[in-house]
N, CA, C and O atoms as a CHARMM CRD file, in Angstrom:
* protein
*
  356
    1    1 UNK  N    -79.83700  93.17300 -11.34300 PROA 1      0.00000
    2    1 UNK  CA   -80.95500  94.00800 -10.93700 PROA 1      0.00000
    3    1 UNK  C    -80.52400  95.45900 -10.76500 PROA 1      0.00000
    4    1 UNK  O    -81.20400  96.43300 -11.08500 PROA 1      0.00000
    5    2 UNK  N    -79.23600  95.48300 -10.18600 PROA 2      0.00000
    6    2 UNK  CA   -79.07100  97.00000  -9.90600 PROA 2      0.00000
    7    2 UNK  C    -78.62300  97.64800 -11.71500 PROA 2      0.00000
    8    2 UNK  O    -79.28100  98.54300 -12.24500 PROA 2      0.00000
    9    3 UNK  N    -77.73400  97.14800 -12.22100 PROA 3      0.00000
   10    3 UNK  CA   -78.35000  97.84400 -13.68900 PROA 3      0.00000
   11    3 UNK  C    -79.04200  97.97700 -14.30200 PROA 3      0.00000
   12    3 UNK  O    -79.02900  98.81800 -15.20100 PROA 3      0.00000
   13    4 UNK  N    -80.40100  96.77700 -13.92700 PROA 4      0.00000
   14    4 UNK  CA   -81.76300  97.47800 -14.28300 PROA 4      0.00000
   15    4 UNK  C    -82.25000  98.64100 -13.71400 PROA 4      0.00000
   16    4 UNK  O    -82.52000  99.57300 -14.47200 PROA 4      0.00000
   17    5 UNK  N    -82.39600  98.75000 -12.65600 PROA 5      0.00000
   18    5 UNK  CA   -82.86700  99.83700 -11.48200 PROA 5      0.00000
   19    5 UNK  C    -82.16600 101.18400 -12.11600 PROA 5      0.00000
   20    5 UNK  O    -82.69300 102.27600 -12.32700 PROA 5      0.00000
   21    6 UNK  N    -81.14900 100.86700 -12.29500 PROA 6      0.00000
   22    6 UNK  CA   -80.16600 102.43000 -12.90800 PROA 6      0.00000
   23    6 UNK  C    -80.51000 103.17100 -14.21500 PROA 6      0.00000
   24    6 UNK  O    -80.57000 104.38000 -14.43800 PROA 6      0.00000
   25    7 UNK  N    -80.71800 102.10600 -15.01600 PROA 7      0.00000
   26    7 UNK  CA   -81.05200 102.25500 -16.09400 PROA 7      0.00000
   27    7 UNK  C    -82.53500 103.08800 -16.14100 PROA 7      0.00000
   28    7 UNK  O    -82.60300 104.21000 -16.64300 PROA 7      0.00000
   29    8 UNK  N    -83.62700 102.44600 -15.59800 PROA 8      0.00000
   30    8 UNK  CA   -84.83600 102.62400 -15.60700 PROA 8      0.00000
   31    8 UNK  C    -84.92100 104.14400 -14.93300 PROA 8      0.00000
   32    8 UNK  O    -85.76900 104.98900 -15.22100 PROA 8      0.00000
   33    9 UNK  N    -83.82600 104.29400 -13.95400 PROA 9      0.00000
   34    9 UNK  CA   -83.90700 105.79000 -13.42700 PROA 9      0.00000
   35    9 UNK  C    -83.60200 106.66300 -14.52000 PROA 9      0.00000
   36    9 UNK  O    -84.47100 107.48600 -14.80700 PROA 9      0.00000
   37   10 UNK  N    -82.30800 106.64700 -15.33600 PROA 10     0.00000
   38   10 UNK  CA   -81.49900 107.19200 -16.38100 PROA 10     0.00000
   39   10 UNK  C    -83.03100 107.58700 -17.39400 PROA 10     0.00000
   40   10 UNK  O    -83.26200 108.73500 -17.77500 PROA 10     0.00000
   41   11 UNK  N    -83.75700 106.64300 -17.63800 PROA 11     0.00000
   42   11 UNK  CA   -84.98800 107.01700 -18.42300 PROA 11     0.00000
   43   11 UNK  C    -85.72500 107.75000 -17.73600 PROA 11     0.00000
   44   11 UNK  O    -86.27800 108.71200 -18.27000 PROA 11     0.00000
   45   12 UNK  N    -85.83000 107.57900 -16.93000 PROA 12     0.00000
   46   12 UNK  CA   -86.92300 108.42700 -15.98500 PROA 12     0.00000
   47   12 UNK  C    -86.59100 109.85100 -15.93100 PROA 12     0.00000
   48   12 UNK  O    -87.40200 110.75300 -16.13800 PROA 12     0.00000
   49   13 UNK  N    -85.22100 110.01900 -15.60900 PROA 13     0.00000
   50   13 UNK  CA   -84.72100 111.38300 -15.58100 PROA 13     0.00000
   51   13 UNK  C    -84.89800 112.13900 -17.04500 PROA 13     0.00000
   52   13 UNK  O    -85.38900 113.24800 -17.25900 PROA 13     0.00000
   53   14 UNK  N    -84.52700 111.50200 -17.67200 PROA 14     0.00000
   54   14 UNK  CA   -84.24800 111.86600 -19.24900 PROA 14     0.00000
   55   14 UNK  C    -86.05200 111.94200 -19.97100 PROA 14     0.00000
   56   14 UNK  O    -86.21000 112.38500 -21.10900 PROA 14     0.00000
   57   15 UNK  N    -86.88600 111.60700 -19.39000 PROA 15     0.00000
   58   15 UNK  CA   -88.58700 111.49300 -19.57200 PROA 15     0.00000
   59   15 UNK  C    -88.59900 113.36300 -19.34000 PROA 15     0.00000
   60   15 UNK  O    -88.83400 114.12800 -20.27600 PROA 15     0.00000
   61   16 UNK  N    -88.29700 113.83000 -17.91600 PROA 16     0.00000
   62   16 UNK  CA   -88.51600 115.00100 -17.94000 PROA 16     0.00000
   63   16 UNK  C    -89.53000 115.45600 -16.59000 PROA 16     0.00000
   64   16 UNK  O    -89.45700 116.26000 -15.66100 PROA 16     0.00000
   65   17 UNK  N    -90.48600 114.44900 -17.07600 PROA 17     0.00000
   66   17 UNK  CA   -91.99500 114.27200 -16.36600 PROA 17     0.00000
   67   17 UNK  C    -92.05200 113.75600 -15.24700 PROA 17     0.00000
   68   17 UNK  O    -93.19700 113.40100 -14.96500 PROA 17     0.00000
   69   18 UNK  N    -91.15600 113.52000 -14.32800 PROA 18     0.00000
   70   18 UNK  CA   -90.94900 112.67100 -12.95000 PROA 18     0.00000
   71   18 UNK  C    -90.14500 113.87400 -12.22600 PROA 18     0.00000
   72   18 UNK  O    -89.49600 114.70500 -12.86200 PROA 18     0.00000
   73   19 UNK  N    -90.26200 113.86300 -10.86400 PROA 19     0.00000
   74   19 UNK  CA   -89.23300 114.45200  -9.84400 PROA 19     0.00000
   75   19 UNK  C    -89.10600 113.35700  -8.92200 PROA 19     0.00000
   76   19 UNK  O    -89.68500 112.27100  -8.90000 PROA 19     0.00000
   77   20 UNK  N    -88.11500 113.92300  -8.06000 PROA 20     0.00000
   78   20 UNK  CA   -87.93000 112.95200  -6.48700 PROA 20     0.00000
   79   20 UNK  C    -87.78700 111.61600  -6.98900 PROA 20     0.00000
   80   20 UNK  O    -88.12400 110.70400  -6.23300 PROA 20     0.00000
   81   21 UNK  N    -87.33700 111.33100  -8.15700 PROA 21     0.00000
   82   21 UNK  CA   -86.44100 110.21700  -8.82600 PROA 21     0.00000
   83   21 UNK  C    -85.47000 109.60700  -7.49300 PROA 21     0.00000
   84   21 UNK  O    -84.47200 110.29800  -7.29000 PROA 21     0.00000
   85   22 UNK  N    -85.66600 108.21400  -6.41800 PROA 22     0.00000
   86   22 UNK  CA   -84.96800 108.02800  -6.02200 PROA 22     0.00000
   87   22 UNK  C    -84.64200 106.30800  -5.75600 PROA 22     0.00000
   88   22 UNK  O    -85.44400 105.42100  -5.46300 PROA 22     0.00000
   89   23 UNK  N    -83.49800 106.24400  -5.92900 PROA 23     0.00000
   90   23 UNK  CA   -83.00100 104.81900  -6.42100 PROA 23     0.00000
   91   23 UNK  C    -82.71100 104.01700  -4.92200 PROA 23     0.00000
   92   23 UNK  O    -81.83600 104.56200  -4.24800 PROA 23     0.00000
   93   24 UNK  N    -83.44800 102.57700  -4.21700 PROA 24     0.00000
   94   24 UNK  CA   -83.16500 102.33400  -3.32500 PROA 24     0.00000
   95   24 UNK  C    -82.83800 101.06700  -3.58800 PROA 24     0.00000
   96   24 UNK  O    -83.58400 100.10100  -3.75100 PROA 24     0.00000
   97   25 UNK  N    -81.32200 101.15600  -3.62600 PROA 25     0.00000
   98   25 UNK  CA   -81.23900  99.36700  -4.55800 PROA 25     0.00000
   99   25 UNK  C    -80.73200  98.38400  -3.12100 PROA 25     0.00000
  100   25 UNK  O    -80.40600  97.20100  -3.03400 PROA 25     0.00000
  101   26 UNK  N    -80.82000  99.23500  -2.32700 PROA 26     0.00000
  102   26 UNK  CA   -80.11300  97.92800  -1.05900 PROA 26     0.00000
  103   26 UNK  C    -81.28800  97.44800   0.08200 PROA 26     0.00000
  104   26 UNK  O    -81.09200  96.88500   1.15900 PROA 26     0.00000
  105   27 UNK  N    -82.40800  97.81500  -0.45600 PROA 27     0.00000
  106   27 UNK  CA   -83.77700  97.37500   0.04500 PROA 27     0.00000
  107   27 UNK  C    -83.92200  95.94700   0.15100 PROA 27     0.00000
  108   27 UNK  O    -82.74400  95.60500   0.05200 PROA 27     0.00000
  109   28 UNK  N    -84.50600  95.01100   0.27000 PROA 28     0.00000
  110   28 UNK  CA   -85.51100  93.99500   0.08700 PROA 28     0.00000
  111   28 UNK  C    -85.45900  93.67900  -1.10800 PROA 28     0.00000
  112   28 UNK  O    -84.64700  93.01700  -1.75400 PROA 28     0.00000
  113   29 UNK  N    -86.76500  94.41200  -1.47000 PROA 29     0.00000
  114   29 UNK  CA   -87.00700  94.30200  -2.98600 PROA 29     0.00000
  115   29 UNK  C    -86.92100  95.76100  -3.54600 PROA 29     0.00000
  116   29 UNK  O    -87.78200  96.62700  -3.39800 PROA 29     0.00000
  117   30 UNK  N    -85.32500  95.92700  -4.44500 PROA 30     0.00000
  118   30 UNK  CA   -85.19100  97.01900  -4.95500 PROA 30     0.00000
  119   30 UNK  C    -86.18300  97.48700  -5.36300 PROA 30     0.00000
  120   30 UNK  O    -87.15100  96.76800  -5.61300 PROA 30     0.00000
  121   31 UNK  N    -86.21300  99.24400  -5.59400 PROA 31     0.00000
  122   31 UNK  CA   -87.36800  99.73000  -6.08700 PROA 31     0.00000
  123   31 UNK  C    -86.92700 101.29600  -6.41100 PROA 31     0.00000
  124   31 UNK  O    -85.93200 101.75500  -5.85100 PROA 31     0.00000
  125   32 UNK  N    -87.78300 102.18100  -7.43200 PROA 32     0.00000
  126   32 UNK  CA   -87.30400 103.18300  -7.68200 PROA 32     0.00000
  127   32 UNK  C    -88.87500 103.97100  -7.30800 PROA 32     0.00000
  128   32 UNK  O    -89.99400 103.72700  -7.75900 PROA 32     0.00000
  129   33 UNK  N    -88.38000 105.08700  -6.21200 PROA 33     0.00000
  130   33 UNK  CA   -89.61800 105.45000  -6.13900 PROA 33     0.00000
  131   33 UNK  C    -89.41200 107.28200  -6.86400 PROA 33     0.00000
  132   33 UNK  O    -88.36500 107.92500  -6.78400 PROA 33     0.00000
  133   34 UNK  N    -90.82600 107.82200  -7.58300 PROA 34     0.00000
  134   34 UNK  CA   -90.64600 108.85400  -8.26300 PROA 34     0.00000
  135   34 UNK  C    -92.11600 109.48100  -7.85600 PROA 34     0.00000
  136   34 UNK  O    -92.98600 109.01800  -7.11900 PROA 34     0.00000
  137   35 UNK  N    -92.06800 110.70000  -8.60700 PROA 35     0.00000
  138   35 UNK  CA   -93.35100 111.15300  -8.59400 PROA 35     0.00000
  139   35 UNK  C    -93.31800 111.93100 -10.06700 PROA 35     0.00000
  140   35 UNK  O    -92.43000 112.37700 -10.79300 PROA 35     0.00000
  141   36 UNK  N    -94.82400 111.84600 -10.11100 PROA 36     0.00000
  142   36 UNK  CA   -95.62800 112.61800 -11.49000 PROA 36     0.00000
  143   36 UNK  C    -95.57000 114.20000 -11.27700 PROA 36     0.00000
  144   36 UNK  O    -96.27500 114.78400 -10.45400 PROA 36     0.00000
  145   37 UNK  N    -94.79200 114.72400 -11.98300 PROA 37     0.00000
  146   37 UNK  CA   -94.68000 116.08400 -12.36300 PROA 37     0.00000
  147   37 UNK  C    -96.15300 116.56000 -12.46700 PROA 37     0.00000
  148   37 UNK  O    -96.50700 117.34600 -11.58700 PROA 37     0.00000
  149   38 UNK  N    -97.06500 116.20700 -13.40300 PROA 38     0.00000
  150   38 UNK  CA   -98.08300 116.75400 -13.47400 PROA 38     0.00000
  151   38 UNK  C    -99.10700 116.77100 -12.65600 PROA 38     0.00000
  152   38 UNK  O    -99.86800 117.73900 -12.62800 PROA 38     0.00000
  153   39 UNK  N    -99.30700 115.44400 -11.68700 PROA 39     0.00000
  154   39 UNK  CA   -99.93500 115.39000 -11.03000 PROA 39     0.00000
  155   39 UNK  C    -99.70100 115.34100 -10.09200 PROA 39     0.00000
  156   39 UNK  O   -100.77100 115.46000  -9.49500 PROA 39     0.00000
  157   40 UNK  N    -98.64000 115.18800  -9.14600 PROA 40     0.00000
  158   40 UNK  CA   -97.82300 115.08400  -8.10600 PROA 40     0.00000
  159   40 UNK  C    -97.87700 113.62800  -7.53400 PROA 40     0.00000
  160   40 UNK  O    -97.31400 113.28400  -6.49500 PROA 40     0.00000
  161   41 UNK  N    -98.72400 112.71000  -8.45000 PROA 41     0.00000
  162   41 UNK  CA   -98.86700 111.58200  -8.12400 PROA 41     0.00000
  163   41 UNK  C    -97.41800 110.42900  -7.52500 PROA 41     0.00000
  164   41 UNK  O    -96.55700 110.29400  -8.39500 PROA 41     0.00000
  165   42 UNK  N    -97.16900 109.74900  -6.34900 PROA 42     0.00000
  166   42 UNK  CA   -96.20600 109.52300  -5.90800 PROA 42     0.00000
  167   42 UNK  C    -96.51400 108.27300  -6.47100 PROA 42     0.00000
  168   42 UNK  O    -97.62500 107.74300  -6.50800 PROA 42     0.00000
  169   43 UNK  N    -95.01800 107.66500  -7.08400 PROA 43     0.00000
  170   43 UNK  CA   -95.09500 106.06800  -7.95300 PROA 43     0.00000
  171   43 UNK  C    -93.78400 105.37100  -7.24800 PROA 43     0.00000
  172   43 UNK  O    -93.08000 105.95900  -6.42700 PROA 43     0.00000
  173   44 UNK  N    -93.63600 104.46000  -7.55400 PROA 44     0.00000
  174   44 UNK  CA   -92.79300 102.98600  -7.01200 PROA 44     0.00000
  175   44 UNK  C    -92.84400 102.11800  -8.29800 PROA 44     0.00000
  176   44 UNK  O    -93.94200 102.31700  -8.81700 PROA 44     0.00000
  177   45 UNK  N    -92.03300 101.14200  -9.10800 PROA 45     0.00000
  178   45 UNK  CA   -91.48600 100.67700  -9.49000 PROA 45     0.00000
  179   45 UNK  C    -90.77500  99.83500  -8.79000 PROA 45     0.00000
  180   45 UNK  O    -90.13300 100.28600  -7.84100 PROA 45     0.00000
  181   46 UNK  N    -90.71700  98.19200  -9.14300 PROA 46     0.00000
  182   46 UNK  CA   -89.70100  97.75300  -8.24800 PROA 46     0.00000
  183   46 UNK  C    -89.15600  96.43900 -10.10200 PROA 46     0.00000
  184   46 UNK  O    -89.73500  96.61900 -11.17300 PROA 46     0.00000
  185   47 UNK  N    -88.05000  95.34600  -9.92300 PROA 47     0.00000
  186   47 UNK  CA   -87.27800  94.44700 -10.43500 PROA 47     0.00000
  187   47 UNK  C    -87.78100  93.52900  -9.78600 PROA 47     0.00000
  188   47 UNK  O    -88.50500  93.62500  -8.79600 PROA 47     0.00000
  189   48 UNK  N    -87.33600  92.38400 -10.43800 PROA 48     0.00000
  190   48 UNK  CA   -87.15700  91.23800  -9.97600 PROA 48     0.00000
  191   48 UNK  C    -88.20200  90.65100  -9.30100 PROA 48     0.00000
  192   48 UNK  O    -87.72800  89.97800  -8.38600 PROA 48     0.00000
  193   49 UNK  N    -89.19000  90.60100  -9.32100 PROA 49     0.00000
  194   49 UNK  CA   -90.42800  90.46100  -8.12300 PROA 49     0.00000
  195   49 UNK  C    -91.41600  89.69400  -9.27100 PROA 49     0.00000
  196   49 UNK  O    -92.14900  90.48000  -9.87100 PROA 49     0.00000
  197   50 UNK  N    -91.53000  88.31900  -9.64300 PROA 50     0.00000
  198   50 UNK  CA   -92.11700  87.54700 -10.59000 PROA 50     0.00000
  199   50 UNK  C    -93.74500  87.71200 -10.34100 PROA 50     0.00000
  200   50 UNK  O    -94.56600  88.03600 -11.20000 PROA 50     0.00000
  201   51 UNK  N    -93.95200  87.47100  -9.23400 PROA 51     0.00000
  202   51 UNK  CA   -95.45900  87.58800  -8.89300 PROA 51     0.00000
  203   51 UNK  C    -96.04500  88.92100  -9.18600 PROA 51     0.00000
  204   51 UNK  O    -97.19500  88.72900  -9.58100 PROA 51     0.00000
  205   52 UNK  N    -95.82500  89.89800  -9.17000 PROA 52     0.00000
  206   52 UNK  CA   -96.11100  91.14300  -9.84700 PROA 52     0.00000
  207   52 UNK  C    -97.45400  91.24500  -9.74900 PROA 52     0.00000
  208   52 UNK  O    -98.41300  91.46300  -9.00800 PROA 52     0.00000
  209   53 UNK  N    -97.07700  90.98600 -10.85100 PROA 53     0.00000
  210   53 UNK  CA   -98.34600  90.73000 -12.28700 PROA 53     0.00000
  211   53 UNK  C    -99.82500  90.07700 -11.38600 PROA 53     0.00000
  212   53 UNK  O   -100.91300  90.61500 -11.18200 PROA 53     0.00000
  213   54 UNK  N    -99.27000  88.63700 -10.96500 PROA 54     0.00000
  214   54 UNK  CA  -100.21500  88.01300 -10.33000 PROA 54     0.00000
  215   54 UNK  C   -100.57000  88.65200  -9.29500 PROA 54     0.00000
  216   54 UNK  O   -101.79500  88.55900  -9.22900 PROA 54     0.00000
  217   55 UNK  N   -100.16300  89.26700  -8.42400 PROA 55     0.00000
  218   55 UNK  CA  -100.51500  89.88100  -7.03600 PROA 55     0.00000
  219   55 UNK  C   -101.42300  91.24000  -7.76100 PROA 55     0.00000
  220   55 UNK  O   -102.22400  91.68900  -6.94200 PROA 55     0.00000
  221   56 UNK  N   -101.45200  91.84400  -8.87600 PROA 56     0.00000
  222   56 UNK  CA  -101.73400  93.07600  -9.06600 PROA 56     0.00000
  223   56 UNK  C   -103.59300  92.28100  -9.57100 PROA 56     0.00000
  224   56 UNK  O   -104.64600  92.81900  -9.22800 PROA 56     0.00000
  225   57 UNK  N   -103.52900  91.24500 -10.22900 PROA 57     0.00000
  226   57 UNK  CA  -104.62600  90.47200 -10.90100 PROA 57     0.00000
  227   57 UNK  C   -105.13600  90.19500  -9.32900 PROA 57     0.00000
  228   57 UNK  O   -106.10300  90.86800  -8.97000 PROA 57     0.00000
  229   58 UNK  N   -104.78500  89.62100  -8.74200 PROA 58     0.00000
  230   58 UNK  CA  -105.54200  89.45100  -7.53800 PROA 58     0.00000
  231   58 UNK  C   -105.83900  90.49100  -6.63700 PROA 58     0.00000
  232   58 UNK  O   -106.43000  90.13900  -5.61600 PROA 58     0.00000
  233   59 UNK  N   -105.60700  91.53200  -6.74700 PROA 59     0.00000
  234   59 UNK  CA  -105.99400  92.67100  -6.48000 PROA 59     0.00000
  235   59 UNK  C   -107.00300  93.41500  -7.10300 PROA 59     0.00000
  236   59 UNK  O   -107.89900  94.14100  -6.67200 PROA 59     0.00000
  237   60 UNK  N   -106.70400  93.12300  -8.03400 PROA 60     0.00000
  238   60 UNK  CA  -108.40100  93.53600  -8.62100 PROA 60     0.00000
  239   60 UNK  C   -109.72000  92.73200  -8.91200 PROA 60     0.00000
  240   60 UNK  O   -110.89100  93.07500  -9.07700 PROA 60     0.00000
  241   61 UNK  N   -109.03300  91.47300  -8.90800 PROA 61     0.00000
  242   61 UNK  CA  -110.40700  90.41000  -8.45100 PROA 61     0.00000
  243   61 UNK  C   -111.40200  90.64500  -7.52500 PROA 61     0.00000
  244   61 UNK  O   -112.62900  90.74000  -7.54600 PROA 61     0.00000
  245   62 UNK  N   -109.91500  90.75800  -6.14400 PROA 62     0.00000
  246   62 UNK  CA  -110.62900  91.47600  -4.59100 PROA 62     0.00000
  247   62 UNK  C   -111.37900  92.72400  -4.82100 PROA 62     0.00000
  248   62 UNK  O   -112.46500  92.76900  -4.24400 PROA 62     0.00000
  249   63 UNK  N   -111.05600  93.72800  -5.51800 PROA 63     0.00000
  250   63 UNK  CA  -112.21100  94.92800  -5.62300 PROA 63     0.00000
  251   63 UNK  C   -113.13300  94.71200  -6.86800 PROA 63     0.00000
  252   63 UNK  O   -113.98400  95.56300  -7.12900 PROA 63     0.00000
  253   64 UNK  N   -113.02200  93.87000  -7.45100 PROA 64     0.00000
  254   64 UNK  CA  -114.20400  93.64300  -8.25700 PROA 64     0.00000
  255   64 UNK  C   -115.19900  92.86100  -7.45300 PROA 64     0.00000
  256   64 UNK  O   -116.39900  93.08400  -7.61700 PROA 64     0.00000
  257   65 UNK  N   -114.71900  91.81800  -6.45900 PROA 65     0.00000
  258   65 UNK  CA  -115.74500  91.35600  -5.36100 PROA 65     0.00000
  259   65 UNK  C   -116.43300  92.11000  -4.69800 PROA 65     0.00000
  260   65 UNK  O   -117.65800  91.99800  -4.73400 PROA 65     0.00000
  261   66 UNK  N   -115.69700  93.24500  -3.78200 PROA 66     0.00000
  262   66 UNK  CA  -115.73400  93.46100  -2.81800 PROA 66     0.00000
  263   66 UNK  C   -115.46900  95.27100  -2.83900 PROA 66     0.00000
  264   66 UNK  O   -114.61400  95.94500  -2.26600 PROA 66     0.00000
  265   67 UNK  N   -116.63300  95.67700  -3.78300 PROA 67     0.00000
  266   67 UNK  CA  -116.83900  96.97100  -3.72800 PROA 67     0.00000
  267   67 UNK  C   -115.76300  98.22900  -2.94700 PROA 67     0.00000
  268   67 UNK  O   -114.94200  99.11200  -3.20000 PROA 67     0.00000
  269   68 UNK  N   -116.60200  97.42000  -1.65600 PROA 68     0.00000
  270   68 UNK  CA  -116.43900  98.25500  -0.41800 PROA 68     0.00000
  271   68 UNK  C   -115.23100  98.56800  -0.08500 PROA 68     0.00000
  272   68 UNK  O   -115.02000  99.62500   0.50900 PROA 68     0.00000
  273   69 UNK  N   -113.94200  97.47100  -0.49600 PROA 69     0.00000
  274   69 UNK  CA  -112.58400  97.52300  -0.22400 PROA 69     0.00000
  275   69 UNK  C   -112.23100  98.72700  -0.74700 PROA 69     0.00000
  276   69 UNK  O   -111.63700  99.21700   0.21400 PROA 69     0.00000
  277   70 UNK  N   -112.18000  99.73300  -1.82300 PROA 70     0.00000
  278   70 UNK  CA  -111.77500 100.15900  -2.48000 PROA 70     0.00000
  279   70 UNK  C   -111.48800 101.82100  -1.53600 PROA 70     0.00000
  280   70 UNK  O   -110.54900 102.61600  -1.54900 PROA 70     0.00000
  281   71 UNK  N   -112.44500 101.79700  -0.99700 PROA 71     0.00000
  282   71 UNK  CA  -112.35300 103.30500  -0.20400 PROA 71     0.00000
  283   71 UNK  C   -111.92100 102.52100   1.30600 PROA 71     0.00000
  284   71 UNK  O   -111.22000 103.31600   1.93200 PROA 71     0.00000
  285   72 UNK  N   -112.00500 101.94500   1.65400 PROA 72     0.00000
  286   72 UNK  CA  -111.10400 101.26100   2.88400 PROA 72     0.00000
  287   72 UNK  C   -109.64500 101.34800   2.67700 PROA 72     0.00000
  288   72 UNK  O   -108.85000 101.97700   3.37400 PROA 72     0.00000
  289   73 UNK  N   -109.42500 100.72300   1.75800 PROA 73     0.00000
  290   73 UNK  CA  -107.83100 100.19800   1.30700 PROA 73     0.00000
  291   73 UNK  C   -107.38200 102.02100   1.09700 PROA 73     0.00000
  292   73 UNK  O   -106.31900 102.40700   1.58300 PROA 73     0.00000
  293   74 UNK  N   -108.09600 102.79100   0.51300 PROA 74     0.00000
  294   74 UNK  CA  -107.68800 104.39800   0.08400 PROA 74     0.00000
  295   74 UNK  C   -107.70700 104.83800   1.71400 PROA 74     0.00000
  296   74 UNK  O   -106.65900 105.39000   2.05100 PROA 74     0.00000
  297   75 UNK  N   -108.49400 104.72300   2.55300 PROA 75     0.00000
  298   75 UNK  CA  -108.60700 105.19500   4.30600 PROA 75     0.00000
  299   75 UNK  C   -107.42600 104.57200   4.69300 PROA 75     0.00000
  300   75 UNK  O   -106.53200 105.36200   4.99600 PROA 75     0.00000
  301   76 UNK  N   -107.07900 103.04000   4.79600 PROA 76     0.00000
  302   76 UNK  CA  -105.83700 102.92600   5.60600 PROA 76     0.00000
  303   76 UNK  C   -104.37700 103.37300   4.71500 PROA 76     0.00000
  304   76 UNK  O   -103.23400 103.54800   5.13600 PROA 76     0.00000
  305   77 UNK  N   -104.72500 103.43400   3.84900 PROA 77     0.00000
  306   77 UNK  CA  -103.14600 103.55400   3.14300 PROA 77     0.00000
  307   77 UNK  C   -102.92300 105.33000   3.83400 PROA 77     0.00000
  308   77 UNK  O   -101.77600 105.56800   4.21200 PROA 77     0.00000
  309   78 UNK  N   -103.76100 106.26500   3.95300 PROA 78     0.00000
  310   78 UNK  CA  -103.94300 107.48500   3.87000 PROA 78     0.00000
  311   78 UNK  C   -103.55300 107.63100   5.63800 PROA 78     0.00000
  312   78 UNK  O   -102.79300 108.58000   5.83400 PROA 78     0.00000
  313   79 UNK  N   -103.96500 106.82000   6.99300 PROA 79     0.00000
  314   79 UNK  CA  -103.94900 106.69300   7.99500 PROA 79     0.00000
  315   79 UNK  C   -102.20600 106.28400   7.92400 PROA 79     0.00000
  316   79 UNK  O   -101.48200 106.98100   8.63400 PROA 79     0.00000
  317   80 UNK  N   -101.64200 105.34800   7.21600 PROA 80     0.00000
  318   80 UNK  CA  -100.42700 104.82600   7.01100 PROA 80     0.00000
  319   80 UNK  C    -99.61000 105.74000   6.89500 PROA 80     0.00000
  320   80 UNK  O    -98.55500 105.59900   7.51300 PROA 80     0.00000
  321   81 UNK  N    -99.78100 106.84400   6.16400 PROA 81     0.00000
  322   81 UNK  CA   -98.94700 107.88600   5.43400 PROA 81     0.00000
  323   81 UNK  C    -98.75100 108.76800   6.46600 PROA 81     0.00000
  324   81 UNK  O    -97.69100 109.07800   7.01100 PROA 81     0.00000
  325   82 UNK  N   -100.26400 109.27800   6.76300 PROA 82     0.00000
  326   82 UNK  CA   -99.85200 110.10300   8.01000 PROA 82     0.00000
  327   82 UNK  C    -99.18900 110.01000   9.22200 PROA 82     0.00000
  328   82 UNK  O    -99.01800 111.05000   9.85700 PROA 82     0.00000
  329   83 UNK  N    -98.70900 108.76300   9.74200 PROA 83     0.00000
  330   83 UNK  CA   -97.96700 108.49800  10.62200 PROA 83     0.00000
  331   83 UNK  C    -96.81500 107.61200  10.31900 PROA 83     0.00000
  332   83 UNK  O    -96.23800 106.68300  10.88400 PROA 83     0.00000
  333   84 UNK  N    -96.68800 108.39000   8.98900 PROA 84     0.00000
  334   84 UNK  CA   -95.56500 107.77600   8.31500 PROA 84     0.00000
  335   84 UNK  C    -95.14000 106.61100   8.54800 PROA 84     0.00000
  336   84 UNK  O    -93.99700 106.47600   8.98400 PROA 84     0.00000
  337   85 UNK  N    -95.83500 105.67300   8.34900 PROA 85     0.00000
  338   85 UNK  CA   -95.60800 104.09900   8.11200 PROA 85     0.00000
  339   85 UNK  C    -95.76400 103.53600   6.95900 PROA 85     0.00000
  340   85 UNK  O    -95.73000 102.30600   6.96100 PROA 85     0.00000
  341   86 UNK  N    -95.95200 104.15600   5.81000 PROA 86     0.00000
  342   86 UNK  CA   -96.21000 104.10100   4.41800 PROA 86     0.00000
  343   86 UNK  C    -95.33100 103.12800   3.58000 PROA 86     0.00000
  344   86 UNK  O    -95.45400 102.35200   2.63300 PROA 86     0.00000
  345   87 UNK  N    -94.00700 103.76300   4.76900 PROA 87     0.00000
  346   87 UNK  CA   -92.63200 103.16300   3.80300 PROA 87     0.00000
  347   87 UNK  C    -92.52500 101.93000   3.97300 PROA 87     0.00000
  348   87 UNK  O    -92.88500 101.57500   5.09600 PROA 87     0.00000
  349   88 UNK  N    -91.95700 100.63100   2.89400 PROA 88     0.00000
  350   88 UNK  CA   -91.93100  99.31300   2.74400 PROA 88     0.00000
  351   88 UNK  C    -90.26400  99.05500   3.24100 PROA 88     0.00000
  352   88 UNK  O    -89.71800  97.98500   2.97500 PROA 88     0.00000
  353   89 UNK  N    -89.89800  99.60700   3.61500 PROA 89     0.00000
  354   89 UNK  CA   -88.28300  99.51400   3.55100 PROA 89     0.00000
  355   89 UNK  C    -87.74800 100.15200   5.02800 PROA 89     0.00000
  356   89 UNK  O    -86.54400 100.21400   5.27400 PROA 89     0.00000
């Protein structure tokens, strides 16, 4: 995993288009967190984590149900940040 994680940074850097490229491989569940140059959009990447996929599908099931979640889930994540509890690690 950690030569995946390295690797995937090595691209990232070499993309151009990312800053704050930072590699946290002794976490939990490794993860590389970056942000969008253009948009300043802050991203995460993680390895090894099989359910992924499935957790991301069930996540949008839930806001295809359930409208309303969608600006809730955007309010607490935003309440999270500001008192810096955001971080998974």
């Amino acid at each position: 995993r950690g030569k995946a994680l390295e690797a995937f940074a090595s691209v990232i850097k070499a993309d151009g288009g990312f800053t704050k490229i930072q590699v946290i491989a002794k976490a939990k569940v490794p993860i590389i967190k970056f942000e969008d140059l253009a948009s300043g959009t802050p991203l995460n990447t993680c390895f090894g984590q099989e359910d992924g996929v499935e957790n991301s599908a069930m996540v949008q099931r839930c806001l295809d149900y359930y409208p309303a979640m969608r600006p809730l889930v955007l309010v607490l994540k935003q309440f999270l940040y500001n008192r810096d509890l955001h971080e998974t690690y």
